[in-house]
N, C-alpha and C positions, 0 to 999 in steps of 0.2 A: 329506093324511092317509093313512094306511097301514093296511090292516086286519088286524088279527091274529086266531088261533083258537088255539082252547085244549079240552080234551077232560074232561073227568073224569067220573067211574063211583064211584057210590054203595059203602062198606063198611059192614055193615052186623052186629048184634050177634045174639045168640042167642033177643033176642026181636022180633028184627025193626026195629030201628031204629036209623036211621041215626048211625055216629059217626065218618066220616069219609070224604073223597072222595081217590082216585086221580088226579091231575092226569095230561094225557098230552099228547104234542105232536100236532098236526093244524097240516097249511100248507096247508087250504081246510078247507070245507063236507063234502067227503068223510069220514066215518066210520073214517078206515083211518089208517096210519102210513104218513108218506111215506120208502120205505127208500134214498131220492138223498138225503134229511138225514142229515149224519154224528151220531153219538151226540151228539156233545159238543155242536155245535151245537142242537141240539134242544133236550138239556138247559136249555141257556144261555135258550135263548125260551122253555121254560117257567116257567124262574125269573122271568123280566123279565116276562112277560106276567101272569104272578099275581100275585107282587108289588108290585113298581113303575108296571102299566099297567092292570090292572083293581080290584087289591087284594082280598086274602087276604079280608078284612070281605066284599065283593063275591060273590066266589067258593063262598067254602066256609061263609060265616058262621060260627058259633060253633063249626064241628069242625073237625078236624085235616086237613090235607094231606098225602098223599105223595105224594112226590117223588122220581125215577128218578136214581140216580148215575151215571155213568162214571166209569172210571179216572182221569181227568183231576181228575173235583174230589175226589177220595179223596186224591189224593195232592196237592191245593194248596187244602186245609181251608179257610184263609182265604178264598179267593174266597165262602165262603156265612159271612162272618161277617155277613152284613146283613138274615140271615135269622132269624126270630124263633124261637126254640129250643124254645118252648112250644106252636108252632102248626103245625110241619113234621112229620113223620115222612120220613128218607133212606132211600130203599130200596136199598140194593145189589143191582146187574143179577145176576144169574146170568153173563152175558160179563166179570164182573171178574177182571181178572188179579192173582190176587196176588203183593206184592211187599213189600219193607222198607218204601217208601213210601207204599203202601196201610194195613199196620196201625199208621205211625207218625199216618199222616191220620185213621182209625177211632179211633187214643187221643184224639186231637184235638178229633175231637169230640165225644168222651163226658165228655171235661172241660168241655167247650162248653155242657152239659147238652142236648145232641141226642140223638133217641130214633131210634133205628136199626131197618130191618125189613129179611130177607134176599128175595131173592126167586126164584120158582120154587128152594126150598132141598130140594136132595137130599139122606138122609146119608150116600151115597158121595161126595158132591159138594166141589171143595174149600172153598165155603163152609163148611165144617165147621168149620173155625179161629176165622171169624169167630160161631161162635155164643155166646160165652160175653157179646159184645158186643151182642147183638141183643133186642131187646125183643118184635117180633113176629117170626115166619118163616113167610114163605106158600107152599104149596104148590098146583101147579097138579093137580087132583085127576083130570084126565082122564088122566093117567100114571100111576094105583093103581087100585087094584081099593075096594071097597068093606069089603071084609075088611081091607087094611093100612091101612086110612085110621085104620079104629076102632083098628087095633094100635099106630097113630102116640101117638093120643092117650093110649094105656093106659099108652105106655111114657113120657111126660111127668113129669117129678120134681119137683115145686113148682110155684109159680102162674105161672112165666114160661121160657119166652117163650111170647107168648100164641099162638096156632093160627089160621091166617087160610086159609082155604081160597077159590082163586080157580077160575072157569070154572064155579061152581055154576050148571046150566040146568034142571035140574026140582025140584022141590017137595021129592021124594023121597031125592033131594041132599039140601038141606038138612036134610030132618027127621033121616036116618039121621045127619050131623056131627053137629048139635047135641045131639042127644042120647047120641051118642059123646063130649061132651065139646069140640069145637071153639069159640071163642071167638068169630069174625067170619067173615064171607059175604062177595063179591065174583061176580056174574057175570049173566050175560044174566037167569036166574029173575029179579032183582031188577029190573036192570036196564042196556038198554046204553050204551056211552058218550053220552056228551051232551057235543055240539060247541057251544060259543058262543063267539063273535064280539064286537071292539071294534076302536076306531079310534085311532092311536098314529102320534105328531108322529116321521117317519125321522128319525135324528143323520146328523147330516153328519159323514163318515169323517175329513175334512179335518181341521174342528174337534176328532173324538175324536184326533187324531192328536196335534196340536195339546196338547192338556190333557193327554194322554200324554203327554209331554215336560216341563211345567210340573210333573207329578207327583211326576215322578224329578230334580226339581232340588230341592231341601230349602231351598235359599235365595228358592226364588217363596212370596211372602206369599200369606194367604189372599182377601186384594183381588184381587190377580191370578187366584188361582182363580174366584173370583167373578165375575170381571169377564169369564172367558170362558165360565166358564156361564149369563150371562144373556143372551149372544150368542149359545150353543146354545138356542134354545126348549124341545127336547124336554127336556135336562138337565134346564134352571131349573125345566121343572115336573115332572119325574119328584121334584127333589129337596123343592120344595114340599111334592107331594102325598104324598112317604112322612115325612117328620119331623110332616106333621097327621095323619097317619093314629094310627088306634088302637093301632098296634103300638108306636109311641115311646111310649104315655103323656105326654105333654105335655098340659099344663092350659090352657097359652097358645097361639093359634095364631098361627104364624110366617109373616109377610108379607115377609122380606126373603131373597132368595137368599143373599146373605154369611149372615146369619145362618145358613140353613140349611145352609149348607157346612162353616158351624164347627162347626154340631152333628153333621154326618154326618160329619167329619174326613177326611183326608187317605187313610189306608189306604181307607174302604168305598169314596170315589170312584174311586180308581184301579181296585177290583177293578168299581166298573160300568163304567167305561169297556171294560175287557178284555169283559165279558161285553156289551156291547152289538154291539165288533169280534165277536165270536166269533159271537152270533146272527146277526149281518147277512154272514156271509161262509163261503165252503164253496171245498175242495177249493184252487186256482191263488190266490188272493186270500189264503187263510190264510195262504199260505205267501210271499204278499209282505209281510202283514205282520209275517209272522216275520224275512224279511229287511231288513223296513227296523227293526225290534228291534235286529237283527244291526250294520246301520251306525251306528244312532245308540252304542252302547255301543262299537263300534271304533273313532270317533269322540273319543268321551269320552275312553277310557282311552290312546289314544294322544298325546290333548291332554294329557292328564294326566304320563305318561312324559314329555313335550318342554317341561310349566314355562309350558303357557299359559295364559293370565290368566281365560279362560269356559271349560274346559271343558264347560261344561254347555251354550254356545251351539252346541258342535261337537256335541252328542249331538242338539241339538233337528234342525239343516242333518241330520244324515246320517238320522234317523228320518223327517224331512219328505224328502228324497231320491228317495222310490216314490209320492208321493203322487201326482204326476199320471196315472202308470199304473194305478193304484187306485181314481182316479177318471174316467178315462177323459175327461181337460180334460189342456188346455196346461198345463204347469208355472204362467204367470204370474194363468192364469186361477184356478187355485188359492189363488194366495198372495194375490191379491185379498181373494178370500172368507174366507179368514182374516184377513186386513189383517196381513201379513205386516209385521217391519221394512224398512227400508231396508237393512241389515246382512245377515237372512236372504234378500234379493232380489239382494243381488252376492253370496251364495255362490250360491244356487243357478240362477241367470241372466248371472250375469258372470262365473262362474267365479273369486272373486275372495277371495285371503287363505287363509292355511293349510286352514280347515275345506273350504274347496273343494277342495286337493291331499290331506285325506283321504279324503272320496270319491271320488275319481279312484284312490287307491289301494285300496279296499276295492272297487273295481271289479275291478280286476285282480286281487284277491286272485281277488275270484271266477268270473272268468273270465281262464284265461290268454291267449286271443285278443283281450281286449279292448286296443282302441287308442285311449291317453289322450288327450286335445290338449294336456296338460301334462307338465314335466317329474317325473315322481315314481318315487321309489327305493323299492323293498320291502326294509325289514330284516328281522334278529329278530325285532326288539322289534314290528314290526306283526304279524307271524307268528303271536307268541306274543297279543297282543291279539284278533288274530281268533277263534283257538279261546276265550282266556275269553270272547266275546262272544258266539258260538254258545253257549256253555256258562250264559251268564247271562239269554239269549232265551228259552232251553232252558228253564229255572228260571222265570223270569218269566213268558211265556206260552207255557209247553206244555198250556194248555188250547186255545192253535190247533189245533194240531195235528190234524187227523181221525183218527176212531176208526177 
């Protein structure tokens, strides 16, 4: 078992009571943000660990959560379709970088009915764009004077967005906001973070790699799916434990993993699998799994161009390709633990049948000093595959990517 932490700090209203907690990332016991976690990743464990590993019920009971964006999941919305739209609040960082892809992902979710808060919002700041989107905007109040705090709230035009003022540490804070008009409190006066702790079954990267693969073939049944999430432990019972949780509304409790696969469908799995890679991996590791993204779609699409019969068996060999470097095990030791085919074990230990000479050739793509032990020619048409496959990695998970 694996132990995770999770942070959250009470918000609180103008008469003093509590209506919502600040989730935060903590990797121990220590009180503080760890700044060797990239954004993204962080992010990613805070969703999973609220969520899927302690649950929201657990957490925050009957109020609201917010929850820290990065650029990454602004601009690939879906990844938090699995998140219950009524019980989050998304904060945008103040480090967001705006982009076409940012406010197509902010439309996204506000059609989603997610309720959006800006954070640390200046109005020199370029958040300024995004407020006409924004439901709360908080300000860190130890950057104003007392005087422009009240001038904030004077100049306010209608009931929203509401006024959240963070870092409140004496009384006297509070009293002068609240009766200026501010709407909610955040800060040491109330109270400081609070670190808790649970215990959470690791996925085996091999396996997520694995269901990544099965994911993006459209012709694997949900038996298949099934069948390899009940082989993952953590999955089967991450997926369990969120279709009975209170968030689905189900009347009936679901005892079977297929079932629960078919009710969590196709899309949310894939996006946990990405965020489970993305929690458990920083910096050198991201970015193998970005390039074993990389082979499996150069794979595909060049099986595809040459009229061969699976493509989709050549996407799974060139995405499994990194896996024994990522997991720091012999290639065969690997494919064990998956119960690899016979078929997947002579490509990638015999060297054997076309999808073997495409990775030998997407080797070379990407290193031109590499020396093949087979014979393979680089065309165009690979050329031109490689970049759509960076291109489609890019797209797919550039929530690896570190912030």
């Amino acid at each position: 078992m694996k132990q995770f932490f999770i942070g959250r700090q009470p918000i609180l209203n103008s008469s003093g009571e509590t209506i919502a907690y600040e989730l935060l990332f903590r990797s121990s016991r220590e009180n503080a943000y760890d700044p060797t976690v990239s954004g993204d990743s962080a992010t990613s464990q805070v969703l999973i660990n609220a969520v899927e590993e302690m649950g929201l019920d657990k957490l925050v009971g009957d109020k609201l959560a917010f929850v820290n964006l990065t650029n990454r999941f602004l601009e690939q919305p879906e990844l938090l379709d699995f998140l219950p739209h009524d019980r989050v609040v998304l904060e945008i960082l103040e480090s967001v970088e705006l982009n076409e892809a940012v406010f197509s992902g902010v439309e996204a979710l506000r059609k989603s009915n997610f309720t959006l808060a800006l954070d640390d919002y200046c109005s020199s700041d370029s958040l300024v764009e995004l407020l006409p989107f924004a439901r709360y905007v908080k300000y860190d109040i130890s950057d104003y004077s007392q005087d422009e705090l009240c001038r904030i709230a004077e100049r306010r035009k209608g009931e929203y967005p509401k006024l959240l003022a963070e870092c409140v540490e004496t009384l006297e804070e509070f009293t002068v906001l609240r009766d200026a008009g501010w709407d909610y409190f955040q800060g040491y006066f109330f109270s400081r973070p609070e670190v808790l702790s649970g215990k959470s079954i690791p996925a085996n990267k091999g396996t997520l790699l694995q269901l990544l693969a099965q994911l993006n073939d459209n012709s694997v049944k949900f038996d298949d799916i099934a069948s390899i999430m009940s082989r993952e432990v953590s999955l089967g019972i991450r997926a369990l434990r969120y279709v009975n949780s209170p968030l689905t509304g189900l009347l009936q409790e679901v005892t079977s993993i297929k079932q629960a696969v078919v009710l969590l469908g196709r899309e949310t799995i894939r996006h946990w699998v990405t965020m489970l890679l993305v929690a458990d991996l920083n910096d050198k590791p991201v970015e193998l799994v970005k390039m074993a993204l990389i082979r499996g779609r150069f794979c595909q699409l060049v099986a595809r161009v040459e009229g061969l019969e699976d493509e989709n068996a050549c996407f799974t060999a060139g995405l499994l390709s990194l896996v024994d470097v990522m997991m720091n095990q012999e290639m065969e030791s690997v494919l064990d633990s998956i119960s690899a085919t016979q078929e997947l074990r002579g490509i990638l230990l015999g060297h054997k049948g076309r999808a073997s000479e495409l990775i030998e050739a997407v080797k070379i793509i990407e290193d031109v000093n590499y020396k093949s032990g087979l014979a393979v020619e680089i065309g165009d048409a690979m050329n031109d595959a490689y970049i759509e496959a960076i291109q489609w990695a890019e797209q797919t998970a550039g929530l690896m990517k570190a912030a």
